[in-house]
Backbone of each chain as nested JSON, in Angstrom:
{
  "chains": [
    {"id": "A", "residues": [
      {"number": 1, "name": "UNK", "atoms": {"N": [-29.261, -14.491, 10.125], "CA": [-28.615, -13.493, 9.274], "C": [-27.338, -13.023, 9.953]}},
      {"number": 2, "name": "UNK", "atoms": {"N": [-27.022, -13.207, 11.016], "CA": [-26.003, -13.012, 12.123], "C": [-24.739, -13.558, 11.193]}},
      {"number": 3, "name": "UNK", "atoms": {"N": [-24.116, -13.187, 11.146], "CA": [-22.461, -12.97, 10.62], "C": [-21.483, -13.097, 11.926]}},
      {"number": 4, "name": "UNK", "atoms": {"N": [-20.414, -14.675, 11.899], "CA": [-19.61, -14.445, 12.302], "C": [-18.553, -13.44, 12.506]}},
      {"number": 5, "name": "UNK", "atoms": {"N": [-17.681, -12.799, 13.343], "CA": [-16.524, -12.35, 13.578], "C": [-15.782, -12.362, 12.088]}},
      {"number": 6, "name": "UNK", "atoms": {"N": [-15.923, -11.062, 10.77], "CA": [-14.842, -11.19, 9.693], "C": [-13.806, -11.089, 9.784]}},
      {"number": 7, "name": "UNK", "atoms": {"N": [-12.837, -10.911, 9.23], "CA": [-11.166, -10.971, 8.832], "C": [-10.85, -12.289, 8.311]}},
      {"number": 8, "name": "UNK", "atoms": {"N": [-9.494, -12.603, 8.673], "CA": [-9.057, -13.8, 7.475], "C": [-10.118, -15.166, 7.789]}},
      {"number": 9, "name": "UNK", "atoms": {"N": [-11.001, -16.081, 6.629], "CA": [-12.129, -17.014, 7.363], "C": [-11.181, -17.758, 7.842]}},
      {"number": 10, "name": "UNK", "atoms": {"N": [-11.047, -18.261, 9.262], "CA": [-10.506, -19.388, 10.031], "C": [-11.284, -20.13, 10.451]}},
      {"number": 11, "name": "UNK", "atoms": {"N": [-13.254, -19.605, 10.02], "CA": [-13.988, -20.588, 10.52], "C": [-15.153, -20.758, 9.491]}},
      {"number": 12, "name": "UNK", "atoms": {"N": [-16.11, -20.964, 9.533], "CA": [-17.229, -20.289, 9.276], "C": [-17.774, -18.793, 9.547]}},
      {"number": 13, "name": "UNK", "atoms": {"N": [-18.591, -18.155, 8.354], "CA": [-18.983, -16.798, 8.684], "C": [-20.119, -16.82, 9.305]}},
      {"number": 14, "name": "UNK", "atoms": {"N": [-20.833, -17.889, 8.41], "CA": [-22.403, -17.35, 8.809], "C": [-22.737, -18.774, 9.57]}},
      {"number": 15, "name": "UNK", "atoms": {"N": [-23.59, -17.717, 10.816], "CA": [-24.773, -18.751, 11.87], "C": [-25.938, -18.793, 11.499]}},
      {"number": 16, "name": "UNK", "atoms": {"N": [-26.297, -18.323, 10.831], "CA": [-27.498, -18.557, 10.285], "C": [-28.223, -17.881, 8.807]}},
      {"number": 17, "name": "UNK", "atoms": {"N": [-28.539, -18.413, 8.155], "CA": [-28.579, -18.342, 6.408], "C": [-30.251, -17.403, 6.39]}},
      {"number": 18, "name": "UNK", "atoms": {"N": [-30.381, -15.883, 5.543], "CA": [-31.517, -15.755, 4.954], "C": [-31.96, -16.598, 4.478]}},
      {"number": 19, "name": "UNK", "atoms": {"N": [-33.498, -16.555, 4.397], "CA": [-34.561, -17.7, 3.671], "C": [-35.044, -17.3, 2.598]}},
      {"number": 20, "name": "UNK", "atoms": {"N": [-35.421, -15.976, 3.069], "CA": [-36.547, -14.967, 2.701], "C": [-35.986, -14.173, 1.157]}},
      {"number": 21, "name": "UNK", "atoms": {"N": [-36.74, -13.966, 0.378], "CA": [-36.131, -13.259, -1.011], "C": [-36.123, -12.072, -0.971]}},
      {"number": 22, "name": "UNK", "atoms": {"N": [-34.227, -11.706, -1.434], "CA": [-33.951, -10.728, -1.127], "C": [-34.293, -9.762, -2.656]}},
      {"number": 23, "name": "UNK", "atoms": {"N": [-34.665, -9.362, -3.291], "CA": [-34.965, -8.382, -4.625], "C": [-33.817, -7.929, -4.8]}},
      {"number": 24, "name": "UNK", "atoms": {"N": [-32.862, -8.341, -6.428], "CA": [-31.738, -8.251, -6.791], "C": [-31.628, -6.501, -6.441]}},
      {"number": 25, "name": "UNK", "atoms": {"N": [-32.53, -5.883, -6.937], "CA": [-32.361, -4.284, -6.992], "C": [-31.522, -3.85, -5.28]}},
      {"number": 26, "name": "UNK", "atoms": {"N": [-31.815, -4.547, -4.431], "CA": [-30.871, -4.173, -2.922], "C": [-29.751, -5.026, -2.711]}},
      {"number": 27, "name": "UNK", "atoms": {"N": [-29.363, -5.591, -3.656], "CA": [-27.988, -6.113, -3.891], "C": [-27.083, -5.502, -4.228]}},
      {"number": 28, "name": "UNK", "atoms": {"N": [-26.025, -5.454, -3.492], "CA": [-24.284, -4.567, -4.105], "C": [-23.364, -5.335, -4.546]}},
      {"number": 29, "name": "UNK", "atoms": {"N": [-23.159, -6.581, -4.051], "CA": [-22.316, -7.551, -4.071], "C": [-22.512, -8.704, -3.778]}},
      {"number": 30, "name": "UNK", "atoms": {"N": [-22.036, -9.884, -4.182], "CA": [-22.467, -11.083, -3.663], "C": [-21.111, -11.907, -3.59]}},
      {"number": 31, "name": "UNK", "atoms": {"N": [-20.702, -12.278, -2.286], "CA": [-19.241, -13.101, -2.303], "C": [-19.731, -14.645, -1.866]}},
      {"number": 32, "name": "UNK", "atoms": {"N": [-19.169, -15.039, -2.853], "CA": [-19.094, -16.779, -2.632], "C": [-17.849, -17.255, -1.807]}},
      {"number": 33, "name": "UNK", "atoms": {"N": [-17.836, -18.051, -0.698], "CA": [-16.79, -18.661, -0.05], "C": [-17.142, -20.05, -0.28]}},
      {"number": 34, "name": "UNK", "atoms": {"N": [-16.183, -20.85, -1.13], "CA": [-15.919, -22.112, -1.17], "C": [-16.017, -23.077, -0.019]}},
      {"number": 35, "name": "UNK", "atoms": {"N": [-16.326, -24.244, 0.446], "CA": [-16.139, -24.766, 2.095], "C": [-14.387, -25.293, 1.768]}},
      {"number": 36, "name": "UNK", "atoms": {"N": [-14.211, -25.599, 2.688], "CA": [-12.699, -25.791, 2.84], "C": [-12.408, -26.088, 4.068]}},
      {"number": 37, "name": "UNK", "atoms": {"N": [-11.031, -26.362, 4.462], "CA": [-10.655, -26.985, 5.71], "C": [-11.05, -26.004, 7.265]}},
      {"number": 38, "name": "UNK", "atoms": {"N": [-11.192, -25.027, 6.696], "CA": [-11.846, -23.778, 7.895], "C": [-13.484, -23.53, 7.706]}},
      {"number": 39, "name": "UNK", "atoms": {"N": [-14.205, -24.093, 6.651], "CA": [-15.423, -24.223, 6.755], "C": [-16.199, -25.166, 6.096]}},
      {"number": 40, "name": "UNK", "atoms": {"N": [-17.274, -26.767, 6.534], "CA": [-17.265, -27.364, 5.254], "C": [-18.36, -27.355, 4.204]}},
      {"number": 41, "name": "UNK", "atoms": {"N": [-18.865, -26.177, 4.82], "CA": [-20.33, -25.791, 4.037], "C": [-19.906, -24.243, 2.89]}},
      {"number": 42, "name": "UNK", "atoms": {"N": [-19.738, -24.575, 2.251], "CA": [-20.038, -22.477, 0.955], "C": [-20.805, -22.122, 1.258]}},
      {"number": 43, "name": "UNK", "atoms": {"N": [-20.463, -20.813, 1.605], "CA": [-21.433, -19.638, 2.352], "C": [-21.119, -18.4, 1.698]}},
      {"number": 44, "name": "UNK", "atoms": {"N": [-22.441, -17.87, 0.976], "CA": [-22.52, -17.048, 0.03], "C": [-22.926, -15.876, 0.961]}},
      {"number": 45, "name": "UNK", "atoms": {"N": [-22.068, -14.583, 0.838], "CA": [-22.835, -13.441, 1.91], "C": [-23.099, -12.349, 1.138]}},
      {"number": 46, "name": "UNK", "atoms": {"N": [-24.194, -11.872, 1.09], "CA": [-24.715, -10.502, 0.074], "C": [-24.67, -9.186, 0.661]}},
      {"number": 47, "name": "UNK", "atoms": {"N": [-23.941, -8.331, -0.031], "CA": [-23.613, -6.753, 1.286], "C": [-25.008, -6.285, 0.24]}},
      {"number": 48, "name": "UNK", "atoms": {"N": [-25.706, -5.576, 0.925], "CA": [-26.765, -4.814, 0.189], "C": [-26.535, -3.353, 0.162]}},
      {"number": 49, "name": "UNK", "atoms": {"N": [-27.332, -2.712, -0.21], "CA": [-27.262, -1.44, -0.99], "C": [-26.802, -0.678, 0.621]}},
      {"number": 50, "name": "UNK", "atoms": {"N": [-27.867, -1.091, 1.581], "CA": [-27.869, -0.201, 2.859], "C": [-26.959, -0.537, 3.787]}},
      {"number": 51, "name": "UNK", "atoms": {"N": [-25.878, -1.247, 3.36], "CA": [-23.994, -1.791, 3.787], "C": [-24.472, -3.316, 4.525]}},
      {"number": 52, "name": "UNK", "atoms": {"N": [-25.538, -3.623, 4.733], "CA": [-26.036, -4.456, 5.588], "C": [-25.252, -6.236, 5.061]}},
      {"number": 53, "name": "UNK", "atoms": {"N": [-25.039, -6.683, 5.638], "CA": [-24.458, -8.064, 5.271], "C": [-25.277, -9.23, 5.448]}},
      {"number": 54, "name": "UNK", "atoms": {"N": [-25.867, -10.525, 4.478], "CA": [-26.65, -11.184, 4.875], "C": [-26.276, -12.556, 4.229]}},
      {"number": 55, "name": "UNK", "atoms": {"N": [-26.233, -13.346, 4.981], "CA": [-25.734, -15.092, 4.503], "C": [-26.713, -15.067, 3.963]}},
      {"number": 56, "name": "UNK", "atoms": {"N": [-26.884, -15.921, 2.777], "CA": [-28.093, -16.417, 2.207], "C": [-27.191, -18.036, 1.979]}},
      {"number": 57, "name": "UNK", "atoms": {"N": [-28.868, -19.037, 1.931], "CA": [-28.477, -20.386, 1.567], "C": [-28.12, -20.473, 0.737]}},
      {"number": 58, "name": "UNK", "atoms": {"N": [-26.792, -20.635, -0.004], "CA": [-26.391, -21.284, -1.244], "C": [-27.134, -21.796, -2.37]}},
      {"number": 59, "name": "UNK", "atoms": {"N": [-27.678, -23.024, -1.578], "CA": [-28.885, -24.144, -2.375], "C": [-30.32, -23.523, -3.331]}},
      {"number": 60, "name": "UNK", "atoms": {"N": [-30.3, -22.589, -2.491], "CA": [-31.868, -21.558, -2.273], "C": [-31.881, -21.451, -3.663]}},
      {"number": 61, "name": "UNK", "atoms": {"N": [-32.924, -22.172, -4.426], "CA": [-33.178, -21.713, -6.131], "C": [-32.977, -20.188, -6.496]}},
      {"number": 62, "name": "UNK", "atoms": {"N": [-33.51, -19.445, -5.445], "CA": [-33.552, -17.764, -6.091], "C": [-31.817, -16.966, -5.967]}},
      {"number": 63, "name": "UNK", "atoms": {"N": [-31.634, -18.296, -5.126], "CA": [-30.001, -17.54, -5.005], "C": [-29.054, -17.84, -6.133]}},
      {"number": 64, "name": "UNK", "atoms": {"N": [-29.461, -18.718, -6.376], "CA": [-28.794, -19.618, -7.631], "C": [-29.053, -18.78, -8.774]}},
      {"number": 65, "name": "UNK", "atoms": {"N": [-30.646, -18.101, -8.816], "CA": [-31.249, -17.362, -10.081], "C": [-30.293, -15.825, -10.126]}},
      {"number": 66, "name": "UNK", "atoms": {"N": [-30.209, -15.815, -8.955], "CA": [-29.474, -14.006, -8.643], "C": [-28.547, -14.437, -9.509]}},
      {"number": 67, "name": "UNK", "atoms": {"N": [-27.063, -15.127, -9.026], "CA": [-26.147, -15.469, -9.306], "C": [-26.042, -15.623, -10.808]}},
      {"number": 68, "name": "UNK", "atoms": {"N": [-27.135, -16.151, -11.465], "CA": [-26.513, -16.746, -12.888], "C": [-27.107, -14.99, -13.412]}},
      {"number": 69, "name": "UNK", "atoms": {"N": [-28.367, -14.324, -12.924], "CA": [-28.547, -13.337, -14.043], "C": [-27.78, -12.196, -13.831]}},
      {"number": 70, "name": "UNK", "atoms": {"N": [-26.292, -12.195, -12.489], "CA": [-25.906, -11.219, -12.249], "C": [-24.594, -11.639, -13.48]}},
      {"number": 71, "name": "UNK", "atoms": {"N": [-24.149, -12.98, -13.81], "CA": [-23.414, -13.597, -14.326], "C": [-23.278, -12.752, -15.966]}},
      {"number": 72, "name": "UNK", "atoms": {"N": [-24.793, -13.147, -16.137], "CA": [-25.2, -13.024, -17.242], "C": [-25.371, -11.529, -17.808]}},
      {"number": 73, "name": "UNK", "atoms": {"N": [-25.527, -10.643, -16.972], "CA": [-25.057, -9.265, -16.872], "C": [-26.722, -8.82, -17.447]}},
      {"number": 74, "name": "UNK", "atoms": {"N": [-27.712, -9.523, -17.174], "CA": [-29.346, -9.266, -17.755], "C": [-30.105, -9.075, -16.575]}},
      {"number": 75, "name": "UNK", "atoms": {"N": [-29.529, -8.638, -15.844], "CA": [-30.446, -8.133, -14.388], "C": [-30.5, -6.775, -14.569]}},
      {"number": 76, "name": "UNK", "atoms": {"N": [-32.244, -6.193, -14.829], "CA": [-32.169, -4.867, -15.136], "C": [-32.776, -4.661, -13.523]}},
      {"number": 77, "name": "UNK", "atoms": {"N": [-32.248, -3.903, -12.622], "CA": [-32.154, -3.215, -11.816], "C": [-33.646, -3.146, -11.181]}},
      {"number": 78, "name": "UNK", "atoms": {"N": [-34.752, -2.562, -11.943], "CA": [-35.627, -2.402, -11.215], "C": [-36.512, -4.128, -11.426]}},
      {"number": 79, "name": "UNK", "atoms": {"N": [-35.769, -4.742, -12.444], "CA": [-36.839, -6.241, -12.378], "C": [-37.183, -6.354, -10.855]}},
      {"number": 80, "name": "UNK", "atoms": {"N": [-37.985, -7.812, -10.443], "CA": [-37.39, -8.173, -9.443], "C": [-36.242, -9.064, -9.113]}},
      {"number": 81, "name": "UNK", "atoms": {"N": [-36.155, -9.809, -10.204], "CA": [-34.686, -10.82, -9.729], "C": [-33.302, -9.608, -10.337]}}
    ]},
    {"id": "B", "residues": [
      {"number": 1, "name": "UNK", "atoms": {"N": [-5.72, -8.34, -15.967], "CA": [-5.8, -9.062, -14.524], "C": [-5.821, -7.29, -13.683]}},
      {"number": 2, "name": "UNK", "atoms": {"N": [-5.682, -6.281, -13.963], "CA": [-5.215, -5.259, -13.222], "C": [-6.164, -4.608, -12.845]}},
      {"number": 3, "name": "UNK", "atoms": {"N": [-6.987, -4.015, -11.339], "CA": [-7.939, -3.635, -10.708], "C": [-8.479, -2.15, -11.019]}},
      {"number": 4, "name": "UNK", "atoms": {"N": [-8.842, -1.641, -11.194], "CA": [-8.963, 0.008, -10.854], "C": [-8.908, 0.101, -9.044]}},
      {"number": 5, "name": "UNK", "atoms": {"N": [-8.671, 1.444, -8.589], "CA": [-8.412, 1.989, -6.573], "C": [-9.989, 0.886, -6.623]}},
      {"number": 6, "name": "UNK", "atoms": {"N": [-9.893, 0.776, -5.588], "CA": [-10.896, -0.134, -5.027], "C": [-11.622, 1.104, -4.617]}},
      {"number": 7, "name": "UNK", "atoms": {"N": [-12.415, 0.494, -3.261], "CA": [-13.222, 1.427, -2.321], "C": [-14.831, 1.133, -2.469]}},
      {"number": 8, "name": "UNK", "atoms": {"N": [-15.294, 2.455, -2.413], "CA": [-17.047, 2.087, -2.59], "C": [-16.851, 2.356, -4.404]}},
      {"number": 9, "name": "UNK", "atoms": {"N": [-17.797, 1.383, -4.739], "CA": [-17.902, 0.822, -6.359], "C": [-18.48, 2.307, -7.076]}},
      {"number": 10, "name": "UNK", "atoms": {"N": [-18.026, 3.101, -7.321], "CA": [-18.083, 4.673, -8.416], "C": [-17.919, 4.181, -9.595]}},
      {"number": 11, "name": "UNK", "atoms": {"N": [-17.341, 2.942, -9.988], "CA": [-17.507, 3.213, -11.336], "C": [-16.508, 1.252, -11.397]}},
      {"number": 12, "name": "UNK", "atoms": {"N": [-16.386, 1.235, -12.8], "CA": [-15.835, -0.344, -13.059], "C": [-15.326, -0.624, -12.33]}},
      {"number": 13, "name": "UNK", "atoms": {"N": [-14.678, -1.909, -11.983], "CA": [-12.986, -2.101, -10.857], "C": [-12.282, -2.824, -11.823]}},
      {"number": 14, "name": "UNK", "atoms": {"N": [-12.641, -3.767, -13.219], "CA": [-11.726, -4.812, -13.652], "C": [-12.12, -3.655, -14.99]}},
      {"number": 15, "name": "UNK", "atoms": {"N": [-10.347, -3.475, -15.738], "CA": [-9.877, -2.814, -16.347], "C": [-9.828, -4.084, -17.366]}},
      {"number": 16, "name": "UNK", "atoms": {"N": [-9.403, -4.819, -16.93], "CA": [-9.263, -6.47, -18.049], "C": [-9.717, -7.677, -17.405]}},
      {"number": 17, "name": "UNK", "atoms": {"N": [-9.982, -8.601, -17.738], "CA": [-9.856, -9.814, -17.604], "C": [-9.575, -10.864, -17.762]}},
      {"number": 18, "name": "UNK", "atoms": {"N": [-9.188, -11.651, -16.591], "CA": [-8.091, -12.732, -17.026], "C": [-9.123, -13.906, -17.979]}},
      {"number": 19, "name": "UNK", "atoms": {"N": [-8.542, -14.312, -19.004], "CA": [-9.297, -15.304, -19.476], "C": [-9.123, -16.365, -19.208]}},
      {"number": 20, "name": "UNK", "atoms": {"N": [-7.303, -16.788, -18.335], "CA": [-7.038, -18.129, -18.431], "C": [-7.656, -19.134, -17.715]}},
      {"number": 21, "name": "UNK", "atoms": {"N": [-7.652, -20.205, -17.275], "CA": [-8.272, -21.07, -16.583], "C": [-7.536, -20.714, -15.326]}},
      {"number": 22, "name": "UNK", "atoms": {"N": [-8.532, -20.957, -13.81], "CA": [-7.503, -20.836, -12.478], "C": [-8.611, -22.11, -11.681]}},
      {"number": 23, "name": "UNK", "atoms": {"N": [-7.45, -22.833, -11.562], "CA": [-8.16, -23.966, -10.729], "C": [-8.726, -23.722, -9.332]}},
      {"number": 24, "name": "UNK", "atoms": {"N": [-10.024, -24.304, -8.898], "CA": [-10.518, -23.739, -7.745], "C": [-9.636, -24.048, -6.608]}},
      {"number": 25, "name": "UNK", "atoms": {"N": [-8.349, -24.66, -6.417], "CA": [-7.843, -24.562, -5.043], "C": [-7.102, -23.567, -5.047]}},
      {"number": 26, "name": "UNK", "atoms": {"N": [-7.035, -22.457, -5.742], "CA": [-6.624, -21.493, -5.84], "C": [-7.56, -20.255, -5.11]}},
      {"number": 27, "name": "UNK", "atoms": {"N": [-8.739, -20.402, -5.25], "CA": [-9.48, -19.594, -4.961], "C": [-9.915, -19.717, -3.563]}},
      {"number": 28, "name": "UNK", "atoms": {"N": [-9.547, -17.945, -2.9], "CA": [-10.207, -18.29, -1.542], "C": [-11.756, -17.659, -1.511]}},
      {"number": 29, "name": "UNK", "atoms": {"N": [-12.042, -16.76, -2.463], "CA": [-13.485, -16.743, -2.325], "C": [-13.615, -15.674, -4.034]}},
      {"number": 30, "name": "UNK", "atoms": {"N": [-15.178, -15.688, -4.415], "CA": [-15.25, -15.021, -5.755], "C": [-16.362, -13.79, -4.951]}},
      {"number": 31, "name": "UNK", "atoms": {"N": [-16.6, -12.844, -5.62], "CA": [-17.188, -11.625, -5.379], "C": [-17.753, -10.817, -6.569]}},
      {"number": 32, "name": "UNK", "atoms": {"N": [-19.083, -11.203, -6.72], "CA": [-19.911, -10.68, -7.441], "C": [-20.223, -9.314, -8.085]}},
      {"number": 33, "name": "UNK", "atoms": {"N": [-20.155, -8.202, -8.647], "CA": [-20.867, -7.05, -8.82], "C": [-21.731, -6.867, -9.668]}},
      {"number": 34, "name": "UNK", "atoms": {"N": [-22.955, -6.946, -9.446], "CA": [-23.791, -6.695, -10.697], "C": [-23.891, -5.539, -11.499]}},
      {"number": 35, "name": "UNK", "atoms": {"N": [-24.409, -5.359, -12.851], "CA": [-23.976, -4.037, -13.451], "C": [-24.606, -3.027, -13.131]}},
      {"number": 36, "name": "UNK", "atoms": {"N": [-24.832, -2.224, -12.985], "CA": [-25.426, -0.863, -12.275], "C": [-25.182, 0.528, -12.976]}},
      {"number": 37, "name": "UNK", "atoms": {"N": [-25.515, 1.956, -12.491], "CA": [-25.164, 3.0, -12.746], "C": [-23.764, 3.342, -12.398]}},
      {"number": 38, "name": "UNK", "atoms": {"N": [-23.268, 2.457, -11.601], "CA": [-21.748, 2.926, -11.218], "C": [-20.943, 2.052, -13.018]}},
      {"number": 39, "name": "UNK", "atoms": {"N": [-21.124, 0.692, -13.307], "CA": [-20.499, 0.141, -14.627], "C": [-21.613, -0.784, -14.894]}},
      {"number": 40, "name": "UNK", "atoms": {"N": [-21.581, -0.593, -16.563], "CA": [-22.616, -1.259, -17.534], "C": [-22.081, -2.477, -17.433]}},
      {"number": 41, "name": "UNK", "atoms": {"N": [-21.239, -3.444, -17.035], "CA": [-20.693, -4.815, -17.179], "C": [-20.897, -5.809, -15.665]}},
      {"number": 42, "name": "UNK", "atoms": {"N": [-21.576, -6.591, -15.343], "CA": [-21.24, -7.236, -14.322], "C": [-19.661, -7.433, -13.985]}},
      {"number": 43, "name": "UNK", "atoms": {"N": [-19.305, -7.36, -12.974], "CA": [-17.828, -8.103, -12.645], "C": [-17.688, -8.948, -11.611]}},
      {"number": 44, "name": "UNK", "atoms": {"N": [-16.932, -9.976, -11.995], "CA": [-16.543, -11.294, -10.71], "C": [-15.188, -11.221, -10.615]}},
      {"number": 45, "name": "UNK", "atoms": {"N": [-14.734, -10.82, -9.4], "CA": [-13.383, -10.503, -9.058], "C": [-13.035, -11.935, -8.058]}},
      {"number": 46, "name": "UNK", "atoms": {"N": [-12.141, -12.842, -8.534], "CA": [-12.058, -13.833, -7.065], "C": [-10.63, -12.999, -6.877]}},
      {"number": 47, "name": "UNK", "atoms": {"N": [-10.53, -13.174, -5.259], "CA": [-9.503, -13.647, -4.325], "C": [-8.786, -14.525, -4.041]}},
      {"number": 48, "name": "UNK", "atoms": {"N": [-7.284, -14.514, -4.518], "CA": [-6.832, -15.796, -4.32], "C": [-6.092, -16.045, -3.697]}},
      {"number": 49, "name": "UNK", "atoms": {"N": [-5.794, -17.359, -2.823], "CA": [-5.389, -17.756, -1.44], "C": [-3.65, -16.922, -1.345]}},
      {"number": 50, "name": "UNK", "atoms": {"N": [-3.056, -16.663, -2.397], "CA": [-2.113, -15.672, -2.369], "C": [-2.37, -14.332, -1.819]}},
      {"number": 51, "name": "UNK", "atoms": {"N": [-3.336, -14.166, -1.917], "CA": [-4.433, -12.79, -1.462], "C": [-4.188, -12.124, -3.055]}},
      {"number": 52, "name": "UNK", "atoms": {"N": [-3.658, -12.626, -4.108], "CA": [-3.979, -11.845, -5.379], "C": [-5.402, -11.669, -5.593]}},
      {"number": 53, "name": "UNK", "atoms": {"N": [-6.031, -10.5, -6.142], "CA": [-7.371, -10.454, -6.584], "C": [-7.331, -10.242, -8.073]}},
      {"number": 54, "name": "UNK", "atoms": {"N": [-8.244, -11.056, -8.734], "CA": [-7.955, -11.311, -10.179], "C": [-9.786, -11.207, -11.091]}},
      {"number": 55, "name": "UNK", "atoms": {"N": [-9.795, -10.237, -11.745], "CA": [-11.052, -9.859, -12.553], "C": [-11.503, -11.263, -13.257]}},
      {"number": 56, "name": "UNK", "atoms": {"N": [-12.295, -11.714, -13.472], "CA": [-12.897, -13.086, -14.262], "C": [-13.935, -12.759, -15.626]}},
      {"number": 57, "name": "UNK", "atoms": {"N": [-13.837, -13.156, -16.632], "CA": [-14.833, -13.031, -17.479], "C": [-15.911, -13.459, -16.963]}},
      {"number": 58, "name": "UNK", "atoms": {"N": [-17.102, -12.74, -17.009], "CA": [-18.37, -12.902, -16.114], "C": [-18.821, -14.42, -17.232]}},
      {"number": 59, "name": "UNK", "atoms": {"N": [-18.643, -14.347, -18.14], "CA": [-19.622, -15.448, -18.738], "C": [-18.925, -16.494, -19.432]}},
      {"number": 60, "name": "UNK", "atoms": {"N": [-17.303, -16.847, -19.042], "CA": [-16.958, -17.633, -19.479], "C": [-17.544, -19.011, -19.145]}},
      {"number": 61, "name": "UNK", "atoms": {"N": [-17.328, -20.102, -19.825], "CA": [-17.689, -21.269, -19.214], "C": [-17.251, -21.848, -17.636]}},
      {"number": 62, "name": "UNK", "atoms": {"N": [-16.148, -21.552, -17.915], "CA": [-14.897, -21.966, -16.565], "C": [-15.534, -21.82, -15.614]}},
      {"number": 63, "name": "UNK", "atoms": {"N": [-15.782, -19.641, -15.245], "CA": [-16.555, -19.442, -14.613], "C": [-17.616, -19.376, -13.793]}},
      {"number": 64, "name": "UNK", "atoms": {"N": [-18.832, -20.025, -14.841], "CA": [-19.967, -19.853, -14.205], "C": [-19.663, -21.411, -13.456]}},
      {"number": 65, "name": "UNK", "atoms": {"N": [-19.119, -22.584, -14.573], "CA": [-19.262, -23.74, -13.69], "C": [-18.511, -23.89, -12.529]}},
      {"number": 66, "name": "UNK", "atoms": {"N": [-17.045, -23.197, -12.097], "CA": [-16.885, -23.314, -11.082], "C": [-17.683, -22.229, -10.352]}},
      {"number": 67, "name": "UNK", "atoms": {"N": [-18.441, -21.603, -9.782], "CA": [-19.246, -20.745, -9.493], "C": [-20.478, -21.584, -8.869]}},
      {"number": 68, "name": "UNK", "atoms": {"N": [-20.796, -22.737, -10.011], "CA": [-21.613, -23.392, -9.562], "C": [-21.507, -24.912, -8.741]}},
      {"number": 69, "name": "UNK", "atoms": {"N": [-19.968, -24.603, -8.708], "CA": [-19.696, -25.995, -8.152], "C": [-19.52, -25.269, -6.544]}},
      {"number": 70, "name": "UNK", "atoms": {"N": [-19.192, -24.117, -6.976], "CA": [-18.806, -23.499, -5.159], "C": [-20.685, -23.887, -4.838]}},
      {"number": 71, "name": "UNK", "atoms": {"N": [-21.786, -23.204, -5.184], "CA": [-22.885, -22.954, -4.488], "C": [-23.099, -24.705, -4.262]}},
      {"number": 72, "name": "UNK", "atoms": {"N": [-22.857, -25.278, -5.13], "CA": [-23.149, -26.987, -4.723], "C": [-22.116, -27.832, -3.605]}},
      {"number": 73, "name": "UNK", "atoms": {"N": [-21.492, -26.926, -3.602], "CA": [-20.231, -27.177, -2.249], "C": [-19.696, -28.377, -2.397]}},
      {"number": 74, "name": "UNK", "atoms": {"N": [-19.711, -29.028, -3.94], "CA": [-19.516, -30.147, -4.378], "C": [-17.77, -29.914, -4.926]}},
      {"number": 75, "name": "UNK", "atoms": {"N": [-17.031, -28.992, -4.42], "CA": [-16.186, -28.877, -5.065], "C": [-14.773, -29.29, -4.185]}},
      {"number": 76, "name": "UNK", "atoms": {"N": [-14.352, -30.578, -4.638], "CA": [-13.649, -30.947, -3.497], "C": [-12.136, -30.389, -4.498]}},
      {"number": 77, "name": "UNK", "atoms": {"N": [-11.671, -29.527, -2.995], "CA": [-10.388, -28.774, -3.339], "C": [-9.202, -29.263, -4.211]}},
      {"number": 78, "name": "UNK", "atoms": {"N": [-9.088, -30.543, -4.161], "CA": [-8.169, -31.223, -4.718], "C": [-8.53, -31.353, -6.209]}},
      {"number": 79, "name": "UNK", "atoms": {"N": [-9.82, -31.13, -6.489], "CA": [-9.8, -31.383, -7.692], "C": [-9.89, -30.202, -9.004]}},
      {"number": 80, "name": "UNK", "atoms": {"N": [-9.597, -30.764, -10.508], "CA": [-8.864, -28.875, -11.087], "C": [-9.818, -28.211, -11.011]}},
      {"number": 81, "name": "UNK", "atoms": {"N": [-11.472, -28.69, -10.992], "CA": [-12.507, -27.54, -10.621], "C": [-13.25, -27.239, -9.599]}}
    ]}
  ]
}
């Protein structure tokens, strides 16, 4: 869950990716970073409610599920996704 | 395309949204907000390698698929998505 050094990405952020399911309701934000010539993996990092910052795996089905029902604007808060 | 003051999320941040198409080598990363008590609307604000930050229709097509091409990291920069 360890977070590289932020400011402009010149590298990779994250050393190591959550596994574990995080319950949309402690979600604030979710930023997607594309891979690119400074990183070649997308690394999705979630700030949660309690400022806390956490890589999650990209791939991870439930991350994928966050993403489309936050998309979709049908994530009622106390669900669990 | 025009933001509301940023800061901690009190209330909407995207006043409009851009509808047009923006090719992903444009984008240096997208940033999620799900809808909440602060605004009834999800918002996806990307960042773009200009450092412009630009509001996105949460449910356009464009969107979600480049969104999903970032989490598949299948998105090779050169190409328009």
């Amino acid at each position: 869950m360890s977070l590289a050094r932020m400011g402009t990405e010149l590298r990779c952020q994250c050393i190591k990716t959550e596994s574990g399911f995080i319950p949309r309701r402690f979600i604030q934000n979710v930023q997607l970073f594309p891979s690119g010539p400074h990183c070649s993996n997308a690394e999705v990092i979630a700030t949660l409610k309690s400022g806390q910052r956490v890589c999650l795996e990209p791939t991870a089905p439930w991350v994928e599920r966050i993403i489309k029902k936050i998309l979709e604007g049908s994530d009622r808060p106390e669900s669990q996704l």
